[in-house]
ZATOR-897328 format. One record per residue (C-alpha): residue in one letter; y, z, x; residue number from 1. Coordinates in Angstrom, 2 decimals. Layout:
BEGIN
@residu = A&yy = Y&zz = Z&xx = X&num = NUM
...
REM end
This chain:
BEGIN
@residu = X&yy = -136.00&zz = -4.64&xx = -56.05&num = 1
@residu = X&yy = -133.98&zz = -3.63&xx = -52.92&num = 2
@residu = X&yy = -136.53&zz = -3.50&xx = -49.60&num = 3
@residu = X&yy = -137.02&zz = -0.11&xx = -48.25&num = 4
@residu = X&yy = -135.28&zz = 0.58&xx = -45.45&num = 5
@residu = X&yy = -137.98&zz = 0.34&xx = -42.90&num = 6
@residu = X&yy = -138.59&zz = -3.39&xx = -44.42&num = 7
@residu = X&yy = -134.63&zz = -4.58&xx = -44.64&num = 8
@residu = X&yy = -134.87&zz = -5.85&xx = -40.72&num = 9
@residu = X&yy = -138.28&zz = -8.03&xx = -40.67&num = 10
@residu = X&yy = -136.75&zz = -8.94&xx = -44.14&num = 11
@residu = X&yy = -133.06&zz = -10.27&xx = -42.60&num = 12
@residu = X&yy = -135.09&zz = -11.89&xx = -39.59&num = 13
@residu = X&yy = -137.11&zz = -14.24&xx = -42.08&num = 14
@residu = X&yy = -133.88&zz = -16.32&xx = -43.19&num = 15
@residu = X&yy = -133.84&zz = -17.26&xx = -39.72&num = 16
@residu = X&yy = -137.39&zz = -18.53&xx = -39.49&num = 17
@residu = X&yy = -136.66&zz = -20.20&xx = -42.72&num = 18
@residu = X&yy = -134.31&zz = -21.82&xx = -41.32&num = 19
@residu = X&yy = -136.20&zz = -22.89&xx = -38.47&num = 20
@residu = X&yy = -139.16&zz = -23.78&xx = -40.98&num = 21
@residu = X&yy = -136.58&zz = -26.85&xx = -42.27&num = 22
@residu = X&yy = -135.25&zz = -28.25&xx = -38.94&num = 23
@residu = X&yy = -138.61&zz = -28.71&xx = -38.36&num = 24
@residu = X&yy = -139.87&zz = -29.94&xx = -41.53&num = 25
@residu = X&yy = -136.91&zz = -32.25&xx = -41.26&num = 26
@residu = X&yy = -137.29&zz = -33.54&xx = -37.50&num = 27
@residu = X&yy = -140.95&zz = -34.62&xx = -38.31&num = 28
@residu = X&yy = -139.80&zz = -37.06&xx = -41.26&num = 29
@residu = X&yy = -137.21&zz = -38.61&xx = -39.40&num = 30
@residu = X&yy = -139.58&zz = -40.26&xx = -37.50&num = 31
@residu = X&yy = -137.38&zz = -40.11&xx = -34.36&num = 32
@residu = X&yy = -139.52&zz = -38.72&xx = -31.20&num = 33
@residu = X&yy = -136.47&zz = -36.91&xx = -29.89&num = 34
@residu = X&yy = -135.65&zz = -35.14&xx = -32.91&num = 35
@residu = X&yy = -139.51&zz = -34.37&xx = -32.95&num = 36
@residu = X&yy = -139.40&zz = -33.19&xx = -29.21&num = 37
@residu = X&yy = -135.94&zz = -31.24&xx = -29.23&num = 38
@residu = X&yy = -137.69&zz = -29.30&xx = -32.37&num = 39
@residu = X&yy = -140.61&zz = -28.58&xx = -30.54&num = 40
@residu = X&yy = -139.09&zz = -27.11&xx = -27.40&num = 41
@residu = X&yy = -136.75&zz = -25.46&xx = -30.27&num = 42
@residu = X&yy = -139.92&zz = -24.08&xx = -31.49&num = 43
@residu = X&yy = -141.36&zz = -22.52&xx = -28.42&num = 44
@residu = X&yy = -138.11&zz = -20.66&xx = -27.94&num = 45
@residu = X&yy = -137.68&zz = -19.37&xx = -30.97&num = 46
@residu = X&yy = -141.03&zz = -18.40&xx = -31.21&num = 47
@residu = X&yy = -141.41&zz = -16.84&xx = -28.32&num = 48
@residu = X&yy = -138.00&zz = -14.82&xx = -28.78&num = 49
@residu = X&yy = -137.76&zz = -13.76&xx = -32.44&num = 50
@residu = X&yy = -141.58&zz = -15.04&xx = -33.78&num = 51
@residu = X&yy = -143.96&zz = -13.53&xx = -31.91&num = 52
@residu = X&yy = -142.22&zz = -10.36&xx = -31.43&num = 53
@residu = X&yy = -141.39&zz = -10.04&xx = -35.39&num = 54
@residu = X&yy = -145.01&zz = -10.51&xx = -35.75&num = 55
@residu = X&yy = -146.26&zz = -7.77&xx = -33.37&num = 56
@residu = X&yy = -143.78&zz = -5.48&xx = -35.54&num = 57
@residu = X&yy = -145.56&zz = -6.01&xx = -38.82&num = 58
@residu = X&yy = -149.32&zz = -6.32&xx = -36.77&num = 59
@residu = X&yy = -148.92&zz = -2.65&xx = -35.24&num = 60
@residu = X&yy = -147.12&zz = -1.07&xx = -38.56&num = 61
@residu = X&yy = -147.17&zz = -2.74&xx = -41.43&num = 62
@residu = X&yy = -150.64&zz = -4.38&xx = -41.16&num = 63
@residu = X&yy = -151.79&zz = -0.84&xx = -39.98&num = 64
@residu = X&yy = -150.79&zz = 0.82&xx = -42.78&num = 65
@residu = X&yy = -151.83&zz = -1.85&xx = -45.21&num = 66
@residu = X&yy = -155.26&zz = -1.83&xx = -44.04&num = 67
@residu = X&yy = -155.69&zz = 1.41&xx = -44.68&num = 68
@residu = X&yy = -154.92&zz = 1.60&xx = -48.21&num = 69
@residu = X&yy = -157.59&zz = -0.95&xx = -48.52&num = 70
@residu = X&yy = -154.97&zz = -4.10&xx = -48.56&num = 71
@residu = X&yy = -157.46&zz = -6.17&xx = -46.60&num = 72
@residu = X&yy = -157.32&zz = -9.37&xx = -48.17&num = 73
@residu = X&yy = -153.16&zz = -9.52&xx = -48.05&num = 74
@residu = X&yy = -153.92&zz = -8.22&xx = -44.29&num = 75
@residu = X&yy = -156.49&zz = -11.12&xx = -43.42&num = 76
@residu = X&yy = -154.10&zz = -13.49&xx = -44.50&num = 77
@residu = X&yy = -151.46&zz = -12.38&xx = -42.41&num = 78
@residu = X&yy = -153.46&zz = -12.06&xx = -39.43&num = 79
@residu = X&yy = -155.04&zz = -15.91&xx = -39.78&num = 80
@residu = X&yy = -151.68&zz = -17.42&xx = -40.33&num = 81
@residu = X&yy = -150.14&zz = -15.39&xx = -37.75&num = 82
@residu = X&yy = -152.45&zz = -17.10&xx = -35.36&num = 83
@residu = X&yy = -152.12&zz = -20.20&xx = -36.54&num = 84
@residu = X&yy = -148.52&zz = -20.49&xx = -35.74&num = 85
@residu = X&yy = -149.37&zz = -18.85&xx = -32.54&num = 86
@residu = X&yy = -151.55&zz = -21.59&xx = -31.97&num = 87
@residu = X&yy = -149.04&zz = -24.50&xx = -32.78&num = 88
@residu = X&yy = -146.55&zz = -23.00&xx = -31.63&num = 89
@residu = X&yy = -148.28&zz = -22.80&xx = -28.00&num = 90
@residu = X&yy = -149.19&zz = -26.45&xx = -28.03&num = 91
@residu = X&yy = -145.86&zz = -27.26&xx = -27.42&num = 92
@residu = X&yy = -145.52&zz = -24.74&xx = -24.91&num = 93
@residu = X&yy = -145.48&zz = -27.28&xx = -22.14&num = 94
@residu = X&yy = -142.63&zz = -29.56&xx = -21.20&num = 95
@residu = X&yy = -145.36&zz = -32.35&xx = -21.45&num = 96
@residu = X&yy = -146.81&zz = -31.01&xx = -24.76&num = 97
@residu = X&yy = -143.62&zz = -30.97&xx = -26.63&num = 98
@residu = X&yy = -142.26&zz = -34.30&xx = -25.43&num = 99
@residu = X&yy = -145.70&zz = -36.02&xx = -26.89&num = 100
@residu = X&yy = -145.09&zz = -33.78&xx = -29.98&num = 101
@residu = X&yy = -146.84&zz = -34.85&xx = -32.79&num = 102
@residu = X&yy = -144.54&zz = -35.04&xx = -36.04&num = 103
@residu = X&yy = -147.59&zz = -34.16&xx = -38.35&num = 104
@residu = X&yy = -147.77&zz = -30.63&xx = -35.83&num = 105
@residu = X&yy = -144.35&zz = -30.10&xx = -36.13&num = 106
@residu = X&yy = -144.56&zz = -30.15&xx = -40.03&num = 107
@residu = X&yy = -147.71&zz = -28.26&xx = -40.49&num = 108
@residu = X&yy = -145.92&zz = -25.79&xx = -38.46&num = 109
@residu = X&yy = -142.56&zz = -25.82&xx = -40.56&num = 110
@residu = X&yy = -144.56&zz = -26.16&xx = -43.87&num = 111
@residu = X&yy = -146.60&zz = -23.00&xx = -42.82&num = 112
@residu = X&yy = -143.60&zz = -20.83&xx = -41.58&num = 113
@residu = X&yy = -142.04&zz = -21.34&xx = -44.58&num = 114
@residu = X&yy = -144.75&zz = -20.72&xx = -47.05&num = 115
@residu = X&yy = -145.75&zz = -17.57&xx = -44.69&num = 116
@residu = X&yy = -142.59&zz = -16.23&xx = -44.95&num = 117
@residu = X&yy = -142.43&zz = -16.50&xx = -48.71&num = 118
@residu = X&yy = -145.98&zz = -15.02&xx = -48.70&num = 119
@residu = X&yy = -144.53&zz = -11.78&xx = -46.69&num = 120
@residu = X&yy = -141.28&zz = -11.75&xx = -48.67&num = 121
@residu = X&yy = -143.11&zz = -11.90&xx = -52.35&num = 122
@residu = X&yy = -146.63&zz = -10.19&xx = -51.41&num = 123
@residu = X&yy = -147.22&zz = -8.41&xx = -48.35&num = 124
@residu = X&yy = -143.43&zz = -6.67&xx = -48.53&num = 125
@residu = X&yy = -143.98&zz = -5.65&xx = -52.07&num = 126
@residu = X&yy = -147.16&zz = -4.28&xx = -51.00&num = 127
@residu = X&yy = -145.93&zz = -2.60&xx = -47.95&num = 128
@residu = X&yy = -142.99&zz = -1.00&xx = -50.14&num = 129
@residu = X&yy = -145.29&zz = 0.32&xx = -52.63&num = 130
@residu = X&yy = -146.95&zz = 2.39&xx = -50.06&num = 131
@residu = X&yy = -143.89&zz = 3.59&xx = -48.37&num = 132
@residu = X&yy = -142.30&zz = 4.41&xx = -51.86&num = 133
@residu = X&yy = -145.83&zz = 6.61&xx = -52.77&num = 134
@residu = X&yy = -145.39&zz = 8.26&xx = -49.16&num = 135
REM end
């Protein structure tokens, strides 16, 4: 099904994540601290540029609206992964933090982008389109 219109932005903006999800999935089994390190600073960018504010989008609109059609199970699931990749994402805020960047953070945190982002694309979208078409 095509995404609404209102959903075709967030929606474009999660290939890029994905993307993101396997450089870091991929930097954590080489085994090579660099790679791991470059990938976490990577991280923290990205995150703080096209993450965080993508998620503040779908937390003040989508979540909203979700919520109250009674969608609180799909919302609580957002919301605790949403912090969890706010919270690995942060330990590597520090120069110091992602130099000593542990490979098995760096993977939970590609691992969970990428199975978030399916989560939103298959679930919470469909969800949030079914409202929006009904509106």
């Amino acid at each position: 099904m095509k995404r609404h219109p209102q959903l075709q932005g967030l929606s474009r903006e999660h290939h890029g994540a994905l993307k993101l999800a396997r450089a870091a999935r991929q930097a954590a089994e080489s085994g090579n601290a660099e790679d791991v390190a470059a990938l976490a600073r990577r991280v923290v960018q990205r995150f703080a540029a096209e993450l965080d504010p993508h998620f503040r989008v779908e937390e003040s609109g989508i979540l909203v609206a979700l919520a109250r059609a009674g969608e609180t199970a799909l919302v609580r699931r957002t919301l605790k992964e949403h912090a969890e990749l706010r919270a690995l994402a942060s330990a590597f805020s520090t120069a110091e933090a992602a130099e000593s960047a542990e490979a098995v953070m760096l993977s939970r945190f590609g691992d969970l982008l990428a199975s978030h982002v399916r989560f939103e694309e298959r679930e919470l979208f469909e969800a949030a389109q079914s409202l929006m078409a009904a509106a």
